[in-house]
LOPASE-503095 format. One line per field, with one value per residue (C-alpha): chain; residue in one letter; x, z, y. Coordinates in steps of 0.5 Angstrom, whole numbers. Last residue first. Example, Ala and Ser with C-alpha at 12.3 -4.5 7.8 and 13.67 -1.06 7.14 Angstrom:
BEGIN
unit: c(A_A)
code: c(s_a)
x: c(27_25)
z: c(14_16)
y: c(-2_-9)
***
This chain:
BEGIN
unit: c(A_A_A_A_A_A_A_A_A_A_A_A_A_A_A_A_A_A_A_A_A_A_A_A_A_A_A_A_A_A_A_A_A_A_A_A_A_A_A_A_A_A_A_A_A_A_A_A_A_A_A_A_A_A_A_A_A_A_A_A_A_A_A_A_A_A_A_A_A_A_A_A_A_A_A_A_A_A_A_A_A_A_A_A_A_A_A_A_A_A_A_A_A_A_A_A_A_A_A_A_A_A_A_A_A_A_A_A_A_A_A_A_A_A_A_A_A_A_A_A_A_A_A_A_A_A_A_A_A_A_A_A_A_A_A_A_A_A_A_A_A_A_A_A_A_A_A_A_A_A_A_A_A_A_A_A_A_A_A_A_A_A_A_A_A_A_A_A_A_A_A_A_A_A_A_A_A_A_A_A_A_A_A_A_A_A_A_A_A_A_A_A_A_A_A_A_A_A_A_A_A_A_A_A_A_A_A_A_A_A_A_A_A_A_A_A_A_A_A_A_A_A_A_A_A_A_A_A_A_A_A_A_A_A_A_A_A_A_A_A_A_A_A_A_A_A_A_A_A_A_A_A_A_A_A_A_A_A_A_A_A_A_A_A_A_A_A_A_A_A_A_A_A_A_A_A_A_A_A_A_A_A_A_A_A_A_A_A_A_A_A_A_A_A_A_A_A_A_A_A_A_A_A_A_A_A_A_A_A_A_A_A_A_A_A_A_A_A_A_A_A_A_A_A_A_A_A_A_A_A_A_A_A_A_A_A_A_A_A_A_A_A_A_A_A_A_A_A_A_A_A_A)
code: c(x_x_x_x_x_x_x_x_x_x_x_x_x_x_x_x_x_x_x_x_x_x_x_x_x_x_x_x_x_x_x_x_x_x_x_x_x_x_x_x_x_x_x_x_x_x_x_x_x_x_x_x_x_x_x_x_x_x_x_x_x_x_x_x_x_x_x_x_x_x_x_x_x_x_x_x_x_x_x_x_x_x_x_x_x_x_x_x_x_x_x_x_x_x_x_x_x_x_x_x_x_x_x_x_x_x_x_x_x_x_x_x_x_x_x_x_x_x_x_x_x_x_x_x_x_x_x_x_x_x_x_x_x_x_x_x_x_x_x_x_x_x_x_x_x_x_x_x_x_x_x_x_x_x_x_x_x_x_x_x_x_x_x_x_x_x_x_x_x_x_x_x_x_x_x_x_x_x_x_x_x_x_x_x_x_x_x_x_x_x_x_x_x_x_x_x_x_x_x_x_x_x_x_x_x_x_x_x_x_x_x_x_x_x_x_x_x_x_x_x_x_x_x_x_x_x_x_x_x_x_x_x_x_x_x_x_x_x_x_x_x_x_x_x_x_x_x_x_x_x_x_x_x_x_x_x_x_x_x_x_x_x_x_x_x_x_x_x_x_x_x_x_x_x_x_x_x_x_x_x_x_x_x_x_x_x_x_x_x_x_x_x_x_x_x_x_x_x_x_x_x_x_x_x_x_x_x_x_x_x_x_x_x_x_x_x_x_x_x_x_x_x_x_x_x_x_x_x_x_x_x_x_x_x_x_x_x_x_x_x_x_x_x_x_x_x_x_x_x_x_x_x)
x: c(-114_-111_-107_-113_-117_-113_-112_-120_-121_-115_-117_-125_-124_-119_-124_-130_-125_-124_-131_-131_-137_-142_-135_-134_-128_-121_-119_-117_-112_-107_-111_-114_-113_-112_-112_-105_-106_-99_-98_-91_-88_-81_-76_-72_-73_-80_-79_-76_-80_-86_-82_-81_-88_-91_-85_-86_-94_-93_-95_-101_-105_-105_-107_-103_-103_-98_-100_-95_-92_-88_-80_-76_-70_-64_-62_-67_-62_-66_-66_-74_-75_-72_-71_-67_-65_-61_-64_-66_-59_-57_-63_-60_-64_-64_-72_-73_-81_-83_-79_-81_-89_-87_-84_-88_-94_-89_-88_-96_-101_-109_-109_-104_-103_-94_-92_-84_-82_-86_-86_-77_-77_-76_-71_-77_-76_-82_-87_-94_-99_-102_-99_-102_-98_-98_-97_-91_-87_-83_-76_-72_-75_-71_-68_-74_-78_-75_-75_-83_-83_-80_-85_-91_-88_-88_-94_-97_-94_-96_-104_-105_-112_-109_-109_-115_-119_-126_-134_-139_-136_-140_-140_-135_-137_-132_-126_-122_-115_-110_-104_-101_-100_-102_-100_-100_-102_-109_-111_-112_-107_-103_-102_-101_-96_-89_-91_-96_-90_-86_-90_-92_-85_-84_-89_-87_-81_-83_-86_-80_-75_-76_-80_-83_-86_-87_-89_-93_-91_-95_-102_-103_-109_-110_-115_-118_-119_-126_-124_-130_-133_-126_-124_-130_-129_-122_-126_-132_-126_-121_-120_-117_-111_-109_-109_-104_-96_-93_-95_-103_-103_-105_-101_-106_-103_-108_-109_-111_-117_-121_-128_-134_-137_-142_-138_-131_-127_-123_-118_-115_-107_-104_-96_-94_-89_-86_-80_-78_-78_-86_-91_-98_-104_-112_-118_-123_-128_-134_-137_-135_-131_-133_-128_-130_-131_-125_-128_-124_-128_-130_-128_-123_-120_-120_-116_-112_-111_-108_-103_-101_-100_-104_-100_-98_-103_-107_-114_-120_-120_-116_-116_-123_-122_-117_-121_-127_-122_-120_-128_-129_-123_-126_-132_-130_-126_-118_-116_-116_-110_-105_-103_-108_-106_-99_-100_-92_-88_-81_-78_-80_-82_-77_-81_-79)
z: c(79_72_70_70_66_61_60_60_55_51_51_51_44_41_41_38_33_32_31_25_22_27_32_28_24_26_31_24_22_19_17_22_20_28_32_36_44_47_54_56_63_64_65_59_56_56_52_47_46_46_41_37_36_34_29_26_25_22_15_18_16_25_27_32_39_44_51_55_62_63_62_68_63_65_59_54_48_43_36_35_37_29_28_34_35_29_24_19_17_15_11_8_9_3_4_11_12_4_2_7_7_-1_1_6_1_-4_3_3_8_6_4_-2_0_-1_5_5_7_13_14_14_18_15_16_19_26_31_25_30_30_36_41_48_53_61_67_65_70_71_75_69_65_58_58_60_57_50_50_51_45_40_43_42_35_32_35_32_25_24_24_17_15_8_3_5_2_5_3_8_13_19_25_31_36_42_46_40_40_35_38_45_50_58_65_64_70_73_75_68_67_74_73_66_66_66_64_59_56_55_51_47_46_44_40_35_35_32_26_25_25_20_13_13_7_5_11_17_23_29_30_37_40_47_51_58_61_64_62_57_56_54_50_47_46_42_37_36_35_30_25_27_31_24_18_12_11_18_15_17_24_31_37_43_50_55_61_68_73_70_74_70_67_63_58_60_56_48_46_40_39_34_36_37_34_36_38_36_42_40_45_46_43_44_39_42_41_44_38_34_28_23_18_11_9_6_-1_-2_-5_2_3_8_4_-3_1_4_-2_-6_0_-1_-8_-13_-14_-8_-4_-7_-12_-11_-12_-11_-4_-5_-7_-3_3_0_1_7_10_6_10_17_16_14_21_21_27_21_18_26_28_34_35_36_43_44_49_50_56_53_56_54_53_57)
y: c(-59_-55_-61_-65_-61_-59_-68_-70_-65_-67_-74_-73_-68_-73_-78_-74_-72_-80_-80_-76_-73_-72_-71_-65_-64_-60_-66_-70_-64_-70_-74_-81_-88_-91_-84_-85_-82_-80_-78_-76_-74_-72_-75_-74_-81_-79_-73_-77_-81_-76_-73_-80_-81_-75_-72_-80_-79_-73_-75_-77_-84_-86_-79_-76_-73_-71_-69_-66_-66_-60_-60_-57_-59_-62_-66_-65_-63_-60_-63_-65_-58_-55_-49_-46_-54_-53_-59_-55_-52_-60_-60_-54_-47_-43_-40_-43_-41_-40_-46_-50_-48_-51_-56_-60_-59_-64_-69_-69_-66_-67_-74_-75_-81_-84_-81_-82_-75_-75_-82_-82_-76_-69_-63_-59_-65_-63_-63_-62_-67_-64_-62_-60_-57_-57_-54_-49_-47_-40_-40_-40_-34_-34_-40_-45_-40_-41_-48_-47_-42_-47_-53_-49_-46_-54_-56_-49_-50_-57_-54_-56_-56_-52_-57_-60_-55_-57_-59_-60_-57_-59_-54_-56_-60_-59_-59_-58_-55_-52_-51_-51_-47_-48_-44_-36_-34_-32_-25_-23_-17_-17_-25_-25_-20_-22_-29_-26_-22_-27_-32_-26_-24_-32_-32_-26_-28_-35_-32_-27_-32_-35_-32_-25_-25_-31_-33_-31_-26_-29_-27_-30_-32_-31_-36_-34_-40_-42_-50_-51_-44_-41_-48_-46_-39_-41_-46_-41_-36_-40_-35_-28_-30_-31_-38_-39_-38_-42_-49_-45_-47_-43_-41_-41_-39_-41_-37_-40_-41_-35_-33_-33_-27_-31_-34_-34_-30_-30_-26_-24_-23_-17_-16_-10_-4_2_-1_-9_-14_-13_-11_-15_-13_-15_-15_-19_-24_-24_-21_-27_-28_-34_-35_-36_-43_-47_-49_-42_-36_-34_-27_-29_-35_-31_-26_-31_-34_-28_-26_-33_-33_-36_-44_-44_-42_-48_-47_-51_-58_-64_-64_-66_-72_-74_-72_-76_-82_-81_-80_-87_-91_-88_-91_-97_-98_-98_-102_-107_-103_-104_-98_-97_-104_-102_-100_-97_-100_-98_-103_-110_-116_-122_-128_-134)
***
């Protein structure tokens, strides 16, 4: 008789002929393009967020709408706020919650400023209002500081959501893309990384569990985030240089925990993989990841373990796709497609 097995993952998803053709190409080009172009690290961050805001990165220059709007939440620090972007629901339609956004960039890169036709189509798509947080970035203001920001935000729209929006704070999540995004048809690859938002996501979720003990959270999506900043064996093992690499990991860490030691890193306070779950009123949670990420281990474990606490874990693997896949169009890469339908599919259901 053959033993059935307790934990189940859908292996075939892992498997290298799930792997299409076209897939394999769009990995390679990526690798190419990756090599092109300046890094953060080698002109400076400040430098190379000016380039990218000029346009002068293979990046595209960010595209801001008019429909976007400044938006300011108090800092736990007198006298100064925290710079968030909001996004409405096209055509004055009635909100049915508000989604805290927190955007990657390895926690160096990227502001609430450069996401707006994806914080507009998750306005559109779901009739949320959306508010992007500007959070602190490394180098110069390494942790806590970006992680502060979050948590006085997260804080204050759950003590002012209600009043201010007429609905409450009931999502966070990092990047997410419910929609066919323009096609790039060249990018720096090297700074696709949203690791930072899945990471920020989690730290700011255990913070509300402790700080407003009576509020709930109707769902979080987590996408690729690096859950564990001492590393797992695949994030400090990958051996492609596709898009995020063990030698990029690094140099965000450097910046964002300079002179933590791997041991420091694994404080639950830095790294979420290490929180106990015993007790906690987890929310349900989508995780997703691409199966050549160097993350993938973050993806699978943290869902694990959030199963193992009880809580409900849904975890969709993308065979053969980067880090940063949902970030493409669906013209250029089906599996972004995919994910679009899953994450769709997931806000959804938890607003019904």
């Amino acid at each position: 008789m053959k033993l059935e097995n307790d934990i189940r993952i859908n292996s075939s998803r892992l498997q290298p002929d799930a792997v299409t053709e076209a897939q394999r190409r769009f990995n390679d080009n990526l690798i190419a393009i990756g090599q092109k172009g300046p890094k953060w690290f080698e002109v400076g961050a400040e430098k190379y967020r000016v380039l990218r805001r000029e346009g002068k990165t293979p990046l595209p220059k960010p595209t801001v709408l008019d429909s976007g709007k400044p938006f300011s939440i108090p800092s736990r620090e007198e006298g100064r706020d925290i710079p968030c972007r909001i996004m409405m629901p096209e055509g004055g339609k009635d909100v049915t919650a508000v989604y805290l956004h927190i955007h990657g960039g390895g926690w160096v890169l990227q502001t609430e400023a450069d996401q707006d036709p994806l914080l507009k189509a998750v306005a559109d798509g779901a009739n949320v209002a959306v508010v992007s947080v500007g959070y602190r970035l490394a180098p110069e203001h390494p942790f806590p500081k970006g992680p502060e920001d979050c948590f006085d935000a997260a804080e204050w729209l759950v003590d002012h959501g209600q009043a201010h929006f007429g609905v409450p704070l009931r999502f966070m999540g990092g990047e997410v893309c419910l929609f066919q995004r323009k096609k790039w048809k060249s990018l720096h690859v090297i700074n696709a990384c949203q690791s930072a938002g899945g990471h920020l996501t989690l730290l700011t979720l255990f913070r509300l569990l402790d700080s407003r003990p009576q509020f709930h959270m109707s769902g979080l999506v987590l996408n690729y985030g690096a859950y564990d900043l001492s590393f797992l064996p695949q994030a400090r093992n990958f051996p492609k240089p596709l898009v995020l690499t063990p030698e990029i990991m690094v140099k965000y860490m450097d910046v964002f925990l300079p002179g933590k030691s791997p041991d420091e890193r694994k404080d639950p306070s830095i790294s979420p993989f290490y929180k106990n779950l015993s007790g906690l009123q987890l929310p349900p949670a989508l995780f997703t990841c691409g199966t050549e990420d160097c993350l993938l281990e973050d993806t699978v474990m943290m869902a694990l373990r959030w199963t193992m606490a009880g809580a409900e874990a849904t975890t969709r693997l993308f065979p053969g796709a980067p880090h940063g896949f949902n970030l493409f169009s669906a013209e250029e890469l089906p599996a972004s497609k995919e994910c679009q339908e899953v994450i769709n599919e997931f806000l959804v259901g938890r607003l019904a």
